[in-house]
Structures are given as C-alpha cells and as structure tokens.
C-alpha positions as CSV (number, residue, x, y, z in Angstrom):
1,X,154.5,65.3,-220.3
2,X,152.4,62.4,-221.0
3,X,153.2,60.2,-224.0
4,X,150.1,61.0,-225.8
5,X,147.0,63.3,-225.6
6,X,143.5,62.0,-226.1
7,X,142.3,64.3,-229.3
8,X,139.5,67.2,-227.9
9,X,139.2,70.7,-227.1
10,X,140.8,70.9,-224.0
11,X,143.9,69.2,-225.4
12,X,144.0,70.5,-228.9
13,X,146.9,72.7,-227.7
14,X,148.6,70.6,-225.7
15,X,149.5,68.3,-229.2
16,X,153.1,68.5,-230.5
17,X,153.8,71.0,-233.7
18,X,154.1,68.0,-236.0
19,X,150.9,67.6,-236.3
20,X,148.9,70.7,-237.8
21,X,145.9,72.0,-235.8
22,X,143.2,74.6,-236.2
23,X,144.3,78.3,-236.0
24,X,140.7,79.4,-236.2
25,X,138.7,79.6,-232.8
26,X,135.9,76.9,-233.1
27,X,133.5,78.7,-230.9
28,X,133.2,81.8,-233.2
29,X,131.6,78.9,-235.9
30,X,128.1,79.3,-236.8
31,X,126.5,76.1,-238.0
32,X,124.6,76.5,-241.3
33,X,125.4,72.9,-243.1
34,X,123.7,69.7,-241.5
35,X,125.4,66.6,-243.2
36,X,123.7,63.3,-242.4
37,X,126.5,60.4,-242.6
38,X,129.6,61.0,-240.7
39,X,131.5,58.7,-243.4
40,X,135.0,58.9,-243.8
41,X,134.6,60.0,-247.5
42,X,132.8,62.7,-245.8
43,X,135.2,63.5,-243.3
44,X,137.9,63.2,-245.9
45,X,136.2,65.6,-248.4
46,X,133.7,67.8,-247.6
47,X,134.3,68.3,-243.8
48,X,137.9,69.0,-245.1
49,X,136.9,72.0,-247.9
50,X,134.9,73.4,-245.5
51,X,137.7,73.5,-242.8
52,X,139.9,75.2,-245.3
53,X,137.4,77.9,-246.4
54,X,136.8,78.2,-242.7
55,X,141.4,78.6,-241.6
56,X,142.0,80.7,-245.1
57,X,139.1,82.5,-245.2
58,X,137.9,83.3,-242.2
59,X,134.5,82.2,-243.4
60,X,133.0,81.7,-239.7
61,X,129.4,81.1,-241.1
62,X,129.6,77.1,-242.8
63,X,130.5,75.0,-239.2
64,X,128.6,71.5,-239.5
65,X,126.4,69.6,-237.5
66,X,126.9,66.3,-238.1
67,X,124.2,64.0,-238.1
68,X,124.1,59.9,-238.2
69,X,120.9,58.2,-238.4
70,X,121.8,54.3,-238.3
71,X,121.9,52.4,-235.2
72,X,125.3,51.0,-236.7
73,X,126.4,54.6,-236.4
74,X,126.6,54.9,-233.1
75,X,129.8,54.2,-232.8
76,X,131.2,57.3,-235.0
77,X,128.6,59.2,-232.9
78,X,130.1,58.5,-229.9
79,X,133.9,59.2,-230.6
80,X,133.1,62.3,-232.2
81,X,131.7,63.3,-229.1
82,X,133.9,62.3,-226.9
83,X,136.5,64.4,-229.3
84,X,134.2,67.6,-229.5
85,X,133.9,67.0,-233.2
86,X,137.7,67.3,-233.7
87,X,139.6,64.5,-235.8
88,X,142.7,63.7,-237.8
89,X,142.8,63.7,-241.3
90,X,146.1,61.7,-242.5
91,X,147.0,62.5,-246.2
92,X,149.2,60.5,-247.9
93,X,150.3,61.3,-251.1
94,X,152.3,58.9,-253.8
95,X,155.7,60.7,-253.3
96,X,155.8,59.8,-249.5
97,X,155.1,63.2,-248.4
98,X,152.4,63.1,-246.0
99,X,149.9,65.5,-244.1
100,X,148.7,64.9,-240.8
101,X,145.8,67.5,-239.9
102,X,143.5,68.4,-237.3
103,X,139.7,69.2,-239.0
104,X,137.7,71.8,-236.8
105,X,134.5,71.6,-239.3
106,X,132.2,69.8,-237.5
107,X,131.1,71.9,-234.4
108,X,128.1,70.1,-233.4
109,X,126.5,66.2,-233.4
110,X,123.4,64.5,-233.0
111,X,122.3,61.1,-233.2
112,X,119.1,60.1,-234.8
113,X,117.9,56.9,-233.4
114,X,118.6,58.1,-229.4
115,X,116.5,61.5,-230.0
116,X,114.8,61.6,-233.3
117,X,112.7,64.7,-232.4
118,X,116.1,66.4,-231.8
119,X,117.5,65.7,-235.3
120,X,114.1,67.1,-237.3
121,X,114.1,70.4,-234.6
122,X,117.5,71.3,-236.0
123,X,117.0,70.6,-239.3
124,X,113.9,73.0,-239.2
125,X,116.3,75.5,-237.6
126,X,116.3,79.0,-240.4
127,X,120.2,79.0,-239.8
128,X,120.5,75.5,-241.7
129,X,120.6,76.6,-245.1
130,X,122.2,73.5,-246.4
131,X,121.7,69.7,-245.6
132,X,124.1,67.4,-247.3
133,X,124.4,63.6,-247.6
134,X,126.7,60.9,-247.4
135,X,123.9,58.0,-247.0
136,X,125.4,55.4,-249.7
137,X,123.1,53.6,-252.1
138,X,121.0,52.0,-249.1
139,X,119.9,55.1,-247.7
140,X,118.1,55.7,-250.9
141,X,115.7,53.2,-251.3
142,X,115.9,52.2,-254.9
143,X,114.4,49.6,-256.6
144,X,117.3,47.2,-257.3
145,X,115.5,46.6,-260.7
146,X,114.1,50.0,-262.1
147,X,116.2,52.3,-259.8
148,X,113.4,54.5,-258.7
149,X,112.7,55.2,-255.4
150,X,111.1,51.6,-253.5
151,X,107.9,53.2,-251.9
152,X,106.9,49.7,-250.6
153,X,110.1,49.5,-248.9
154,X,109.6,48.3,-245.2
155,X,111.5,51.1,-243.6
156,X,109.3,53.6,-245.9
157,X,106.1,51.9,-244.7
158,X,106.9,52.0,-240.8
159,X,107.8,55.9,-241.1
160,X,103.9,56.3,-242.3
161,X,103.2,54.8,-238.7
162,X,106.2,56.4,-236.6
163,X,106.3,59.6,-238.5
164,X,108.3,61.1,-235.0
165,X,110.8,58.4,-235.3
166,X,111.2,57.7,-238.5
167,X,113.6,55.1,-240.2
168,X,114.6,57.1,-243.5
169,X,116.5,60.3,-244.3
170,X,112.9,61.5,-246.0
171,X,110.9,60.9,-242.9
172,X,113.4,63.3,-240.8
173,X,113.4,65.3,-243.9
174,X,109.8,65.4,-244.4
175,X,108.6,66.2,-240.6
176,X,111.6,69.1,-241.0
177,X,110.2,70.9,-244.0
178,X,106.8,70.4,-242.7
179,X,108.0,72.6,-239.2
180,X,109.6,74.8,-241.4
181,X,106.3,75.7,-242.9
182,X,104.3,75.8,-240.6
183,X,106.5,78.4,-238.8
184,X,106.9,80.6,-241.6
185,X,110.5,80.0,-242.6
186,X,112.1,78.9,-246.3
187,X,113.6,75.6,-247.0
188,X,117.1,74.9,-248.2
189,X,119.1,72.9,-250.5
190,X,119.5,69.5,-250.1
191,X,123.1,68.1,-251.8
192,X,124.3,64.7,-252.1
193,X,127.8,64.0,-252.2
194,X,127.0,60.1,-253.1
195,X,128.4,58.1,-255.7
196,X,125.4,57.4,-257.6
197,X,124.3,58.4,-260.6
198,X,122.6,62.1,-261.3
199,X,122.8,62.4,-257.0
200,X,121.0,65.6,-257.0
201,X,118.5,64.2,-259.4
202,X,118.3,60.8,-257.8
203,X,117.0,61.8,-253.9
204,X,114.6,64.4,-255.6
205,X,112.8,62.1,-257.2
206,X,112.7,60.0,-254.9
207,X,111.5,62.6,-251.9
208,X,109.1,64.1,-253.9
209,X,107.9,60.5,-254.2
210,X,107.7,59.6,-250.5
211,X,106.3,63.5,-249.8
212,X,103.7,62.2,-252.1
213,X,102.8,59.5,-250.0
214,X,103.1,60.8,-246.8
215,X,102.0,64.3,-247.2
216,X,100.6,65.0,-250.2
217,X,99.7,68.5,-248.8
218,X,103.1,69.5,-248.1
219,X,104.3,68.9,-251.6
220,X,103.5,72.1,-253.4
221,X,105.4,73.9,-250.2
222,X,108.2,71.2,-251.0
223,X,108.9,71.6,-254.3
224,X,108.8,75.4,-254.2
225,X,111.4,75.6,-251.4
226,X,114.2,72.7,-252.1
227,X,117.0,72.4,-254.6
228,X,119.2,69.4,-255.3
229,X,121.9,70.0,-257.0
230,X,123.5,67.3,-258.5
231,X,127.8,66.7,-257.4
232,X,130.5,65.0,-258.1
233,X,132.9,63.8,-255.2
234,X,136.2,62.5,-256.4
235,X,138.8,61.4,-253.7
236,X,140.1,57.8,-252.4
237,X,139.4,57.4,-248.9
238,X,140.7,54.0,-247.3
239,X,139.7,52.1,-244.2
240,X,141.4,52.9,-240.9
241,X,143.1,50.8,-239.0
242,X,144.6,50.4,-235.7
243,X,148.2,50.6,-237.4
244,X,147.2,54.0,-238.1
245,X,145.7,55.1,-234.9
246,X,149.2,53.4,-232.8
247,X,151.0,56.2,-235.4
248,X,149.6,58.9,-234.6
249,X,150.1,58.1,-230.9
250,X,153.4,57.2,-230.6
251,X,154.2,59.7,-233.5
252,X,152.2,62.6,-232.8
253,X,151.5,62.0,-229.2
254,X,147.9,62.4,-230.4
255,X,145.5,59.8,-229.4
256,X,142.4,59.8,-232.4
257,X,140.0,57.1,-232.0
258,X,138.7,57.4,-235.1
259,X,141.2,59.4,-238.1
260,X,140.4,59.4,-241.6
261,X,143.1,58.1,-243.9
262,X,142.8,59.5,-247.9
263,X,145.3,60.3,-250.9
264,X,146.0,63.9,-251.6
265,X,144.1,64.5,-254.4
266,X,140.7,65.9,-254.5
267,X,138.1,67.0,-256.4
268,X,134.7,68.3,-256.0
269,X,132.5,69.8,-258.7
270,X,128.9,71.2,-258.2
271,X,126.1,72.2,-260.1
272,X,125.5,75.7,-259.5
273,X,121.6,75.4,-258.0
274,X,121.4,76.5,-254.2
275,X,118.2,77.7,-252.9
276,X,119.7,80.7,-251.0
277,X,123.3,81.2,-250.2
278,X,126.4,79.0,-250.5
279,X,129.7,78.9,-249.0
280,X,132.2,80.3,-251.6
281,X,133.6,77.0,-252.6
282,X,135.5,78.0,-255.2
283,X,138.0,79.5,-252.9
284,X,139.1,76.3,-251.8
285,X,139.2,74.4,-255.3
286,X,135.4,73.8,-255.7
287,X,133.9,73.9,-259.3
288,X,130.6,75.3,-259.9
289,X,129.2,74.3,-263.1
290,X,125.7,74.2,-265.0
291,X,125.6,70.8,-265.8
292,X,127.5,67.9,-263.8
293,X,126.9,64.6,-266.4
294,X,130.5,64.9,-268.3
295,X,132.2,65.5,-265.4
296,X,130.6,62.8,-263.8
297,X,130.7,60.4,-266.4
298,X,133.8,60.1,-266.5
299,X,134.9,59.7,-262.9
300,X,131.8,57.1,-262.7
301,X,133.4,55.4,-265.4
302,X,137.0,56.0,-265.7
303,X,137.8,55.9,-261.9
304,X,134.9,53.9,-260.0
305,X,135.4,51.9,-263.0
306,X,139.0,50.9,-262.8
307,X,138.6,50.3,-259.1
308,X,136.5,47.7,-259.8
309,X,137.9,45.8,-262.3
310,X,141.3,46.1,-260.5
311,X,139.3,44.7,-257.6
312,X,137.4,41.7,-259.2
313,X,140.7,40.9,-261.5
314,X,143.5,41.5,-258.7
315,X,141.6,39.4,-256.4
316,X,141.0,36.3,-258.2
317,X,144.9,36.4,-258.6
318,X,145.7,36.6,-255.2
319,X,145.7,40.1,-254.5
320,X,144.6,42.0,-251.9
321,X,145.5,45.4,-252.2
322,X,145.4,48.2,-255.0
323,X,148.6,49.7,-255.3
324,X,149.4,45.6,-256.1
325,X,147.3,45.4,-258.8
326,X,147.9,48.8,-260.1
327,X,151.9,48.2,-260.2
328,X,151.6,45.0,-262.0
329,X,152.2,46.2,-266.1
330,X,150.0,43.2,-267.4
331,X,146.6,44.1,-265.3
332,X,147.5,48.0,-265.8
333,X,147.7,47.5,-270.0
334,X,144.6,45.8,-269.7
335,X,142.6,48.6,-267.9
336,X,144.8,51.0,-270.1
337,X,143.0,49.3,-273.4
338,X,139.8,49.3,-271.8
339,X,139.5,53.0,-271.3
340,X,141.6,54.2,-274.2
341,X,138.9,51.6,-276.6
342,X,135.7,51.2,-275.0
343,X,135.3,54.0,-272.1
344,X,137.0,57.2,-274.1
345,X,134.4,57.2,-277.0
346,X,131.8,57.6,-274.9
347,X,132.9,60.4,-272.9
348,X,131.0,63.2,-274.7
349,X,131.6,66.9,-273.5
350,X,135.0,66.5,-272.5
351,X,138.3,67.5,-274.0
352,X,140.5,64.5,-275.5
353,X,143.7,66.1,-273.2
354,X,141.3,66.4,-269.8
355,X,140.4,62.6,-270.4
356,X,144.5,61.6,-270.4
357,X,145.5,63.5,-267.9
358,X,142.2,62.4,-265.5
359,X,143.7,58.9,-267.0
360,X,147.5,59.6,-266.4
361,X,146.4,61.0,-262.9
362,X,144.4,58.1,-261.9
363,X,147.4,55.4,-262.2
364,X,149.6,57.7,-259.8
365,X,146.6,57.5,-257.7
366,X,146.5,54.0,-257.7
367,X,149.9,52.9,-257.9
368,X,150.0,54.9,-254.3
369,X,151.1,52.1,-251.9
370,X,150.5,54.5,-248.6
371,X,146.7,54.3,-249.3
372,X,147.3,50.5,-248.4
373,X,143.3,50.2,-250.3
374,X,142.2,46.6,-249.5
375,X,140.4,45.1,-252.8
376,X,137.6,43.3,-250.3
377,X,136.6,47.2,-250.2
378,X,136.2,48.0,-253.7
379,X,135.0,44.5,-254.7
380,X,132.2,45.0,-252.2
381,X,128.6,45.4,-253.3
382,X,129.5,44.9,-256.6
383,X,126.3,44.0,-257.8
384,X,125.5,48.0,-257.4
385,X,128.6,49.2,-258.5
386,X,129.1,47.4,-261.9
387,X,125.8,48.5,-263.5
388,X,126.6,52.1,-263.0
389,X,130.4,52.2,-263.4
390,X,130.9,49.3,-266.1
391,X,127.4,49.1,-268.0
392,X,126.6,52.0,-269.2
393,X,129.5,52.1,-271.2
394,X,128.8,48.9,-272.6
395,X,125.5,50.0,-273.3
396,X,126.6,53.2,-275.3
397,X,129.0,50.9,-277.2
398,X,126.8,48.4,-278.5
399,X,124.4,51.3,-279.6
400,X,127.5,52.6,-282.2
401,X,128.5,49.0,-282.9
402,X,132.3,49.8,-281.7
403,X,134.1,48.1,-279.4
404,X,132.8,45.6,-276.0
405,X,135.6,43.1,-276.0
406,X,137.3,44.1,-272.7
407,X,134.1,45.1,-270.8
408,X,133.0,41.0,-272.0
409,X,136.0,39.9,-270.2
410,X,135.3,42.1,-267.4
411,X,131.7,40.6,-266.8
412,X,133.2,36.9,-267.6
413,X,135.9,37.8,-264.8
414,X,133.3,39.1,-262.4
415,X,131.5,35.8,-262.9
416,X,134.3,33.7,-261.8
417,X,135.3,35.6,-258.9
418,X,131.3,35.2,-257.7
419,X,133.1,31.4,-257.3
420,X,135.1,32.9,-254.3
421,X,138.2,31.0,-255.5
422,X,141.5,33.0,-256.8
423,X,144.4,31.3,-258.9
424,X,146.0,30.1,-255.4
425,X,143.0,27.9,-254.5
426,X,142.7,30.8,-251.2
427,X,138.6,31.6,-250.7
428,X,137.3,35.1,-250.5
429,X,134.5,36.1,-248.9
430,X,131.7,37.7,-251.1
431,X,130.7,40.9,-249.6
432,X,127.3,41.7,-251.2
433,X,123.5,42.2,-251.0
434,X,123.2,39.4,-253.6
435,X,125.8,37.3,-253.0
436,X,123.2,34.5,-252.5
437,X,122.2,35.1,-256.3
438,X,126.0,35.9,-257.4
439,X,126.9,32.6,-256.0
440,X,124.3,30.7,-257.1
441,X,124.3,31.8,-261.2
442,X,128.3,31.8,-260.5
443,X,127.9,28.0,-260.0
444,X,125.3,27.4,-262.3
445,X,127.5,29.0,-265.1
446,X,129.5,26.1,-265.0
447,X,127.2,24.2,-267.4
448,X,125.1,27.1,-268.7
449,X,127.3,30.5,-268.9
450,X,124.6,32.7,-270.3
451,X,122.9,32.1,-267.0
452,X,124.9,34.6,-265.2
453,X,124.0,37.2,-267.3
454,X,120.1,36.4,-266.3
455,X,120.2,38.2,-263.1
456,X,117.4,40.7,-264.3
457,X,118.1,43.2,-261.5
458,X,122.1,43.6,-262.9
459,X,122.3,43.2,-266.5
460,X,118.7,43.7,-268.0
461,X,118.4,42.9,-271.5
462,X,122.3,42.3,-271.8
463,X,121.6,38.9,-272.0
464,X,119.9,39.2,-275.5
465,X,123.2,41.1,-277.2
466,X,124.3,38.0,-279.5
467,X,127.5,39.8,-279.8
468,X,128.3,40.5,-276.0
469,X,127.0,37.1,-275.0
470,X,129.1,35.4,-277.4
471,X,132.4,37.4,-276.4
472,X,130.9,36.5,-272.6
473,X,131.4,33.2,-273.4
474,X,134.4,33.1,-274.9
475,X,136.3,34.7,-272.1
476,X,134.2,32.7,-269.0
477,X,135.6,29.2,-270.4
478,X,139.1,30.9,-271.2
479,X,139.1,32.6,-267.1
480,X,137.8,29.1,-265.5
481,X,140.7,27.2,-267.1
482,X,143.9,29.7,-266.8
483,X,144.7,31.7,-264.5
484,X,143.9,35.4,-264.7
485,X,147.3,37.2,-265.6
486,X,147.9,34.3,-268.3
487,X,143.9,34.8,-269.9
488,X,145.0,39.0,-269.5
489,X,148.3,38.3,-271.4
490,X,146.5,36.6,-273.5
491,X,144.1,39.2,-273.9
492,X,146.3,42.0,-274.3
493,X,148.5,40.2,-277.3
494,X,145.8,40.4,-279.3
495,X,144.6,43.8,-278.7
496,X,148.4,44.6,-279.9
C-alpha cells in the first residue's frame, strides 16, 4: 500500500476510513447550479450544503459546475481538475473535535480566460437554473465613492469591444442571457453569496446597468427573466496551508492539493425569490426568508465587525492570529462594550436573546485556536471592509445622539496601524487597494489628525461630526503615545 493517495476518482476508494468520503455515486449528478469563484468560502459553504442535500437526500438534480474567470484562478482550476472536482473539507471545531470530509458537489469545471465561448455556452444551457457567485467586492465594479456600479471601469469598456471574451462576470452573463433568448429558453436566478451589502440587490443594479449599456435591447428580456435574491453567508473559512496539506497525507494517506480549512459553524440564510425551482435548502439548515436586512445586519456588523477590529487592534500589539486576540480579556471587554453600547441599538428586527446568543456564539468562534486565522487576512482591504461593517453603525448612532465612543477609538486605532508599526517596533505590511492613500493621511495625521478622516471615498461627511471628530482625536494622540492594551485598559475603566 502506498503511503498516500493522490485525491480523485479513481482513488476515492482506495483512501483509509478515517477520512469520510461520498456515499452517493457522482456520475448519477445532474448539474443545475453554475457558481463562478471557486473560493474557499465557497467550497467551505455552499459546495458543502449542497453535498449534504445531495448524501442525505438523494437530491441527484443540484451538482455544480464550477466556474473561475481570473487569470489568477488558474491555479484552483487546475487542481480541481486534476482531482475531478473532489476536495477535502477539514472542520475544526473549538472543542478539538474535528471533521475531515470528502465534498462530491462540484461535478464539472471550466475556466473562463482559456475558452470564454465555453463558459457563456453552458451558462445558456436550460438545465442551469441557478448561477451563484463568490466574486468578492472587485468583481463588482463599484465606485469606491458612491458604491454603484463603475460603468467607465476599464475592464467594462474592453467587454463593449471583446464582447466574446469578456473581462467581467456581466459580459459572460450578458452574451449567456442573450443565447438564452434567442433560442427560446427562460433565464434563471442569479445569487450572490458575497459579503457585501444587500448582495442580491447590489449585482442587479449593477447588471441591469451594464445591460443598459451594452445591449439595451436585451434588457426588457433581462429583467423579466432574472431574480437576485439577496443572502447571507456566515462561516470562518481560513487560509490553507502546507501544514495542513502534509496532515492529511501522512494522517489520512490522502494527498489534496488544495483542502479547505473552516470552523464548524455555519449559517446560510436566503431570501425566498428564485425564478423557477430551488434545491430544498432547508433540509440541510438553510433559512428562507422574506427579507434578509436584520439578519444581515447583524452578521455585517456584529461578526465582520469584530474581525476587524480584533484585526487592526491585535496587530498593532503584536499579534498575529485571532484566537490570540480573542483569548486576551482586555481586547475581548473592549469589543464586548462595543457591541453591547453602540452596535445592539441599532439592530432593529431582531430579538434581544438572538443578538446574545449570535454574540455569545461568536467569541467561541473566535477563541477557536484550530482555525489558526492570521490577522494579515482580516486586516486586509480594510478600506472596504470598515465602511460597511464599522460605519454604518456609527452613522445610525449619531442620528439618535447615543453612543460613538468605541467606534472613535476604533477609527483612531485603524489610523495608527495605517503607520505599519505595532507596540514591538515589528512592521506590517499594509495589504490594501489604498494603502498608498492610508499611508499617506496615516503620516500626515501626525500634525493634522482630522486629516485621516478626509479620505472622501471611506468616511464621507464623517469628517464634519464635531462630536466623532473630537472623540477621533482624543483617542489618536492617546494610541500614538501608549501602547494599545494600556490606551484599551484605559478605555475600558471608564466605560466601568
């Protein structure tokens, strides 16, 4: 016996019985869900639902072809077919009891940039009655100012000239739906699974947009025959790594060039919009409601949130992973008063109880040293995650006149780590689209402070709230000349 199998087909029952495989035979799938961006969230979350709809259920009918349209994809591309879709999703849960499982979801996988024209053909296939997303913020093209769609973006202006090879998720979108009508056949429902705001709401708007530009004829056929449902995705998938890839080999005798590592806990709620069918969801844990905004309110702002400030304030002390932060009482208390003052009140729609327990939950899922998060990941592109996760809520609370103080020190400590210097004189490296402009109004901050709060496309008119900017201040000159956990102690004294 060899001391490992490479992960495919051929092998997949060849692999010891301590690692959990498929009981369901693959080649009786039938592909109805195209998802475009083979992330690991995706591959952690909704690959995983539909794998367990597909071994409980026998629901044969929801395979996936997965689709990745990036030139820096190719490399996902690639393993997953040399593995015949098959990969290993490790599941590591706080208590130490772990999962290691073989997903059988995806059953087929194309490659957009090496055969464009073979992407849009099967996405104008009448047995796709769902394409999902996993595209990040990027694949969007928003404005980084207004947040509506960028129509002058460069990529959107060189699909109006290669419309066959285009450079966008709407051009391969676009020529798709066009096919589809000209051969008769409905269109589907299109669902994001990103982490932005209104998701369902968001790419709508924005298609309809580029449509508009690039085929204004096929909008009325568009807009009759799509639905976009808006989601919310909840579940902490890490980066792998090679320690995790050596484990499964010498511990599993399986050889995965690519697993996905994640915590056990999972959520995924869905407004109830589809075009035609959809899988049954709920089976497998999936919520289906009318409207998503509570639901994702809170995770935007209670979860997304306290990753980042754990991030920006466990790095500039030295940290570098989660579960460090999130064990450390002093940094916990402070996010603890943030959300119990400043985020809470502004969860509308939600019972008191389902916001503790989401809370109570939420440091378990932190505190989870097997996750081994790196805070370089959650710190990066912060510049699009703090004015979705942290302002809003600051936004809402200046409206009512109640409480901003923590969210000031938040923005103060954000400012200082754009200075790439924690409390142990180490550098970090700031991984951002604006880093430039971070740096820059970092270091300018130094003699004007209110100057960091100028950067138009980030805070807006933040800079004119006497109250916040004041409170901004205050904290900025108290971060640059203590160290972090002494300014927090500080902090949370007089909270007490």
């Amino acid at each position: 016996m060899p001391d490992f199998f490479y992960l495919n087909t051929e092998n997949i029952n060849s692999l010891p019985e301590n690692i959990i495989t498929p009981i369901y035979d693959r080649d009786k799938i039938k592909t109805s869900i195209i998802h475009i961006g083979v992330t690991d969230s995706h591959r952690a979350h909704q690959a995983h639902y539909l794998h367990n709809l597909i071994e409980h259920y026998n629901e044969l009918n929801y395979g996936i072809c997965a689709v990745d349209l990036l030139d820096s994809d190719r490399k996902i591309y690639n393993i997953l077919k040399d593995q015949d879709g098959l990969y290993t999703l490790m599941i590591k849960d706080a208590s130490g009891s772990h999962q290691n499982k073989i997903i059988g979801s995806i059953v087929e996988y194309l490659y957009g940039p090496e055969n464009p024209i073979a992407v849009i053909e099967r996405m104008a296939k009448s047995d796709i009655k769902i394409i999902s997303l996993t595209i990040a913020e990027d694949g969007y093209h928003l404005n980084e100012i207004t947040g509506e769609f960028n129509i002058n973006h460069p990529e959107v202006e060189e699909d109006t000239i290669n419309k066959f090879n285009p450079k966008t998720v709407y051009g391969y979108l676009t020529q798709a739906f066009k096919l589809r009508k000209k051969r008769g056949l409905p269109g589907c429902t299109i669902l994001s699974c990103d982490n932005i705001k209104s998701n369902g709401d968001t790419i709508k708007r924005s298609f309809f947009d580029y449509v508009e530009k690039n085929e204004p004829d096929l909008l009325p056929w568009i807009i009759n025959n799509t639905s976009f449902p808006n989601t919310m995705v909840d579940r902490i998938t890490t980066v792998t790594n090679s320690k995790d890839i050596d484990y499964l080999k010498k511990g599993f005798a399986t050889y995965d060039q690519w697993p996905v590592v994640c915590e056990s806990f999972t959520d995924w709620i869905i407004e109830d919009n589809f075009l035609f069918e959809k899988p049954n969801w709920e089976k497998v844990g999936v919520r289906f409601v009318k409207n998503i905004a509570p639901f994702e309110n809170m995770k935007l702002h209670v979860l997304n949130a306290g990753h980042s400030i754990l991030g920006i304030l466990g790095t500039l002390h030295g940290y570098t992973k989660v579960h460090e932060v999130a064990n450390n009482d002093d940094f916990m208390l402070f996010l603890e008063n943030y959300l119990t003052l400043e985020v809470s009140p502004t969860l509308t729609n939600i019972k008191p109880e389902a916001i503790t327990l989401y809370k109570e939950e939420l440091t378990t899922r932190f505190k989870n040293p097997y996750i081994n998060d790196k805070l370089s990941r959650v710190c990066k592109e912060s510049s699009t995650k703090i004015p979705i996760f942290i302002l809003p809520t600051v936004s809402k609370q200046l409206e009512t006149n109640k409480a901003i103080d923590c969210a000031a020190f938040i923005i103060a400590a954000w400012c200082k780590y754009n200075d790439g210097v924690d409390d142990q004189e180490n550098s970090f490296q700031i991984i951002d689209s604006l880093s430039n402009k971070l740096i820059r109004s970092a270091a300018r901050s130094h003699q004007n402070p209110e100057l960091f709060l100028g950067i138009d496309s980030i805070f807006k008119d933040l800079n004119k709230e006497t109250l916040f900017v004041e409170k901004f201040i205050e904290n900025l000159k108290m971060i640059r000349k203590a160290p972090i956990k002494k300014c927090i102690q500080i902090f949370n004294s007089k909270i007490e």
